[in-house]
N, C-alpha and C positions, 0 to 999 in steps of 0.2 A: 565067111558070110559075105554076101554080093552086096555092095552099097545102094543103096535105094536109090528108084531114079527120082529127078528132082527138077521141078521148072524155073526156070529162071523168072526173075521180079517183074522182067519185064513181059516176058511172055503172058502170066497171072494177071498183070495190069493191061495186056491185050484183049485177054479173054474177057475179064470186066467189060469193058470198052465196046466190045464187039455183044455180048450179054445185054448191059444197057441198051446200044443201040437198037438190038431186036424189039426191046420189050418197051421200050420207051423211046417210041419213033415220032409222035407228035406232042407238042405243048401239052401241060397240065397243072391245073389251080391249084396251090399250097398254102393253106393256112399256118402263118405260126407268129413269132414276135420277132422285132427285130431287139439283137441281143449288142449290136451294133453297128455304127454306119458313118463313112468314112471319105468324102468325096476326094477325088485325084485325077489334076487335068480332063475335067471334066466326066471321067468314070465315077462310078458310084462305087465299093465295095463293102457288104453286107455281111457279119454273121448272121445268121437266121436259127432262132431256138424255140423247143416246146417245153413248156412248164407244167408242171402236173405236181399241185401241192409245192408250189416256188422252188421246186428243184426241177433242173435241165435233167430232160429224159430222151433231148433229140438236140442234134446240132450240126449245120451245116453252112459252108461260107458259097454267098453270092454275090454276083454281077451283075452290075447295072450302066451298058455300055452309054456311052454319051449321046450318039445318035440316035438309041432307043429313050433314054432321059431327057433330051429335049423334045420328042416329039412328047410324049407323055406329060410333062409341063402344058404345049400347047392345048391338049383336051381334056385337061384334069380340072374338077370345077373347085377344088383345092389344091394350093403349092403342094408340087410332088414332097418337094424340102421338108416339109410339114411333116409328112409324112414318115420320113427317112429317118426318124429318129429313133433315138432308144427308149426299148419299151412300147412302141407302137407294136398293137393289132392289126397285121396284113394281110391280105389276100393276093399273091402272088400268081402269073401266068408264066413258067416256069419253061425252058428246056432242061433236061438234065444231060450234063456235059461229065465224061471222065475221059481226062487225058493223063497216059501213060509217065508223064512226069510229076507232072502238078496236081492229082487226084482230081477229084470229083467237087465240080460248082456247079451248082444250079444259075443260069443264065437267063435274066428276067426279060420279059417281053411285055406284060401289061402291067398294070396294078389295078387294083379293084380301089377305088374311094372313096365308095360309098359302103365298102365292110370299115374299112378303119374309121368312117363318121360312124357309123352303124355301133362298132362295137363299143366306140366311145361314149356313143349317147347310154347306151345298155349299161355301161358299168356308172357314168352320172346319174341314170335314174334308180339307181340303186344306192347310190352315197344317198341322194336327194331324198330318199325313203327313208331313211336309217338317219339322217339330219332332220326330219319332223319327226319321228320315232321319238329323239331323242330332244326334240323341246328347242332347236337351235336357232330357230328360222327368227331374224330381226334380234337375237339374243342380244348381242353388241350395243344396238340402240334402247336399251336398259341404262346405258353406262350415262356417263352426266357431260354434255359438251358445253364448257365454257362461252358466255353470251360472243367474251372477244378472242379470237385465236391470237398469240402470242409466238408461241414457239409451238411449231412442227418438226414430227420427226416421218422421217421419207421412207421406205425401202424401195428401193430403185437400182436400175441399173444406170450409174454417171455418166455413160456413154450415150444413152438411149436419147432421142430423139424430143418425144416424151417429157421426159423429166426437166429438160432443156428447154422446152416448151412453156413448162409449167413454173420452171424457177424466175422466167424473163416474162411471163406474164404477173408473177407475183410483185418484183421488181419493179415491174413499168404500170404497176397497178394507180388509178385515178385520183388515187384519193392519199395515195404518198403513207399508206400504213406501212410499218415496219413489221412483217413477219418475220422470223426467225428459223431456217431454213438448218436440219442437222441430215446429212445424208445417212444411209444404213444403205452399203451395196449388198447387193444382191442378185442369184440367177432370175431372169425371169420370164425364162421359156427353157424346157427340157425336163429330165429327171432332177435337177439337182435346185430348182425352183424351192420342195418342201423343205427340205435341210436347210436352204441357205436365207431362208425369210422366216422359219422357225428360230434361226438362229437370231437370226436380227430380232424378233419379236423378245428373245429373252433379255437380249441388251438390252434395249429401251425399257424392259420391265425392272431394271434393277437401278432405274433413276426415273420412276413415276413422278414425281413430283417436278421434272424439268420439262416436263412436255402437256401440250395441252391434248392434242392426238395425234393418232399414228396416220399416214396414210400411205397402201399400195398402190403403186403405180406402173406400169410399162404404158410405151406405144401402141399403137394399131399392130392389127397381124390379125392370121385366119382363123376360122374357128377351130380349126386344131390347135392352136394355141391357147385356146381357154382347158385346156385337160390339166395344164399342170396346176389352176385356181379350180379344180373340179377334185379335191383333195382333202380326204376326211379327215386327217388331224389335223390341217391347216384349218378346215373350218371351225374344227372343234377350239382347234388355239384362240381363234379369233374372237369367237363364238363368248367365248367364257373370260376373254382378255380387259383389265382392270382400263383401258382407256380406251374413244371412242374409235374406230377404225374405220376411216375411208377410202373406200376403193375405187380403183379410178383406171382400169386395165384395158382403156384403148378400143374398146368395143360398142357401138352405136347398134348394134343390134342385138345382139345375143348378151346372154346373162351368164355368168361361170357360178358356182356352187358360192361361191367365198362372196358375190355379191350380196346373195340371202342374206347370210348370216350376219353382217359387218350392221356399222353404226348408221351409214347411208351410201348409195352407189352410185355412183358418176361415170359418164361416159367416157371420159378421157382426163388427162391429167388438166389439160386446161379447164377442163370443167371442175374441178378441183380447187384451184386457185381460184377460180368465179366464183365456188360455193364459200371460199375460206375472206375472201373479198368483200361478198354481198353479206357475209353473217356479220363483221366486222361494222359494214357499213350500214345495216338494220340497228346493230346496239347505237352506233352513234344518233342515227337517226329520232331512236326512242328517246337517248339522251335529250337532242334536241328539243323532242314533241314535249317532256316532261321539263322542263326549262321554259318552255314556251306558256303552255300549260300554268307552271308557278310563277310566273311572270304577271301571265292574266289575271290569277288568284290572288296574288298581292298586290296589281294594279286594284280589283275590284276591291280589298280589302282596305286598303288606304281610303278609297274614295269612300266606301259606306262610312269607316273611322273617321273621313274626314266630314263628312256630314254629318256625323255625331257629334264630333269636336263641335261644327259651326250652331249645331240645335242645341248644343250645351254651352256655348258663349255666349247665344243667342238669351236663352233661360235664363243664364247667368245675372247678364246684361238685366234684363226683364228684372230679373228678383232682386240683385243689388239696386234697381232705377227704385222696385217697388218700398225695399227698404230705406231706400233712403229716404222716401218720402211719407211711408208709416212713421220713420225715425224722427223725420220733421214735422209731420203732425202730433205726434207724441211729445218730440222737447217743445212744436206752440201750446199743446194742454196743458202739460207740465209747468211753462212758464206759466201760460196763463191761470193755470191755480197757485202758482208761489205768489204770483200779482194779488190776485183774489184774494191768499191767503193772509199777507201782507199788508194789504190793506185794510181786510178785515179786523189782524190785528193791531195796527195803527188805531182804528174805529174805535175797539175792545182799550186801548191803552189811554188813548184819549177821552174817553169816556170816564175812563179809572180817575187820569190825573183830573179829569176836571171834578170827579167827583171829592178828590181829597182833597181839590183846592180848595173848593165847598166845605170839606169840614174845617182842613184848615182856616179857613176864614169862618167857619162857625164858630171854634175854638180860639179866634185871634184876643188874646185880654182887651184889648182899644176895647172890642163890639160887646165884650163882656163884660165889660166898666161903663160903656155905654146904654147897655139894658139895666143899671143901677145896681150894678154888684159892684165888689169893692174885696180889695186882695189888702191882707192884714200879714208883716211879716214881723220880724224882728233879727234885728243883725243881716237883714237881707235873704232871710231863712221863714218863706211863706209858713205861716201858722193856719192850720184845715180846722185845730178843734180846740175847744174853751180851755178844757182841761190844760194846755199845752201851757196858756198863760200863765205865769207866776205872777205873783205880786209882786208891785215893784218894776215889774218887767218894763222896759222902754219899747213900746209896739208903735209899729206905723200904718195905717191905714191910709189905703190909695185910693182915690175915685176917678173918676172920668175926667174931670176939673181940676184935682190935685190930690194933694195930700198933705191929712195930719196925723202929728205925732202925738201920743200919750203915755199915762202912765196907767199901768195895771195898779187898783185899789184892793 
């Protein structure tokens, strides 16, 4: 049997080559993702994949020369960079290249920027649906933010700009508050942003009670960088998360999904430090006002007391002055009837004695010897009645003039 004839690899990777060429002679748009992207001296080198139900159903590696990638920076009204990444939605202006050695790359010549904002926004507004759907919008600011911030915890990246920004604004803050400053690093541009600030979100959740809030943070950067905070379990985390969360991702115009949902949104991370600064310095202030406040209250309270005091000394004064002089009119009455009474009874006594002087001097024998009666005793023992007499008896008989003696017959 005749051995079959047979083309050599190289010859078949001619025929490609020369095939391609025919048929695909000028530039052509390719939608697909980039699956990854790799810059090198200044080249770009891309896989490029199509996904159908998250499984690779197409895959191809491209180029993206340097000469072409800086002209494309210049009229791209977003960083190509931005772009380049993984998991970006592209629109690609495409040669297709198959060389004999090295297989087939696709060799990029434009980029479309406005399908990868396009397609970004397309799948945002469709979290964004599915995030009021589900009740999430402002959820975060449910949660309870302490009047004074104490301790913060960060997610951030330490290198970033940003956060460096924010820690030396907290530091050099006016009023000399001591925040307390715990970093959580994390990615904060790319795919690997939800993993690595989910991950940090559950740290800080298993020491609640050491933090007052959380807050996200990066630098500035373009609106392609708000896709990786444009992230439905991120929101949902945040969304439902037991402490208040501030976000603060470097963006003065646009809004990412995770701004919604969080406890409050701030424009950058200085802005951050300003909010955690000024809430700081409203509680003292209130402090202040209510200080000031019971200051007045007890000033006025003293003084009304104190003119109570002075209209009750004053009374006082009044009623002891008036008691004392009802007292003293009372002890001159007083006297004045003991006087009265006093000599009333002098009056009364004197009247008495002179009347008994009277009897007595009625009753004196002299004045009753002298009206001619006459006192008859015997042995010195007055005799009142006849019978008393005995015979014989020696009686004496006294008169005014004298006395005689005799014998009872």
């Amino acid at each position: 049997m005749a051995n079959p004839s047979a083309y050599s690899l190289l010859e078949v990777n001619q025929y490609i080559r020369r095939v391609i060429s025919l048929n695909f002679d000028e530039p052509l748009w390719v939608e697909c993702e980039i699956g990854q992207a790799s810059p090198s001296r200044g080249h770009w080198y891309l896989d490029l994949i199509q996904k159908e139900d998250d499984q690779v159903v197409a895959q191809c590696q491209a180029a993206l020369w340097a000469n072409v990638y800086f002209f494309l920076r210049k009229k791209s009204p977003v960083p190509i960079e931005d772009i380049l990444k993984q998991g970006m939605a592209v629109k690609l202006k495409v040669n297709i290249d198959f060389h004999e050695r090295y297989g087939l790359k696709l060799i990029i010549e434009d980029i479309d920027s406005s399908f990868t904002i396009g397609q970004l926004e397309l799948q945002r507004l469709a979290i964004l649906k599915e995030i009021k759907e589900k009740g999430l919008l402002h959820k975060n600011a449910q949660t309870t933010l302490p009047p004074v911030i104490q301790h913060l915890a960060v997610i951030s990246s330490g290198r970033a700009a940003g956060y460096k920004d924010f820690v030396k604004h907290i530091e050099d803050n006016y009023y000399g508050y001591d925040v307390r400053i715990t970093l959580f690093e994390a990615a904060m541009q790319g795919q690997a942003v939800e993993t690595e600030v989910l991950a940090c979100l559950d740290e800080i959740e298993k020491h609640p009670d050491q933090f007052d809030a959380v807050s996200i943070m990066r630098g500035g950067g373009a609106r392609t960088d708000l896709a990786a905070f444009d992230n439905l379990a991120l929101c949902e985390r945040v969304a439902h998360y037991p402490l208040p969360v501030l976000v603060g991702i470097g963006h003065e115009i646009d809004q990412s999904l995770l701004d919604l949902v969080a406890f409050t949104s701030l424009k950058t991370p200085t802005a951050v430090a300003d909010y955690v600064i000024e809430r700081n310095a409203e509680f003292e202030s209130s402090l202040e006002e209510m200080a000031a406040r019971l200051r007045e209250e007890v000033y006025d309270r003293i003084s009304v007391e104190d003119r109570k005091i002075t209209r009750l000394a004053h009374a006082l004064q009044q009623g002891i002055r008036a008691r004392i002089i009802h007292d003293r009119n009372s002890f001159d009455h007083a006297t004045l009837r003991i006087r009265q009474s006093i000599k009333t009874q002098f009056q009364k006594q004197a009247e008495r004695i002179t009347y008994i002087e009277k009897m007595i001097t009625a009753i004196d024998p002299d004045r009753v010897l002298a009206r001619g009666y006459t006192i008859t005793s015997h042995e010195g023992k007055t005799i009142t009645q006849a019978k008393s007499a005995q015979k014989g008896m020696d009686i004496q008989t006294t008169f005014a003039d004298g006395v005689i003696k005799s014998t009872v017959q």
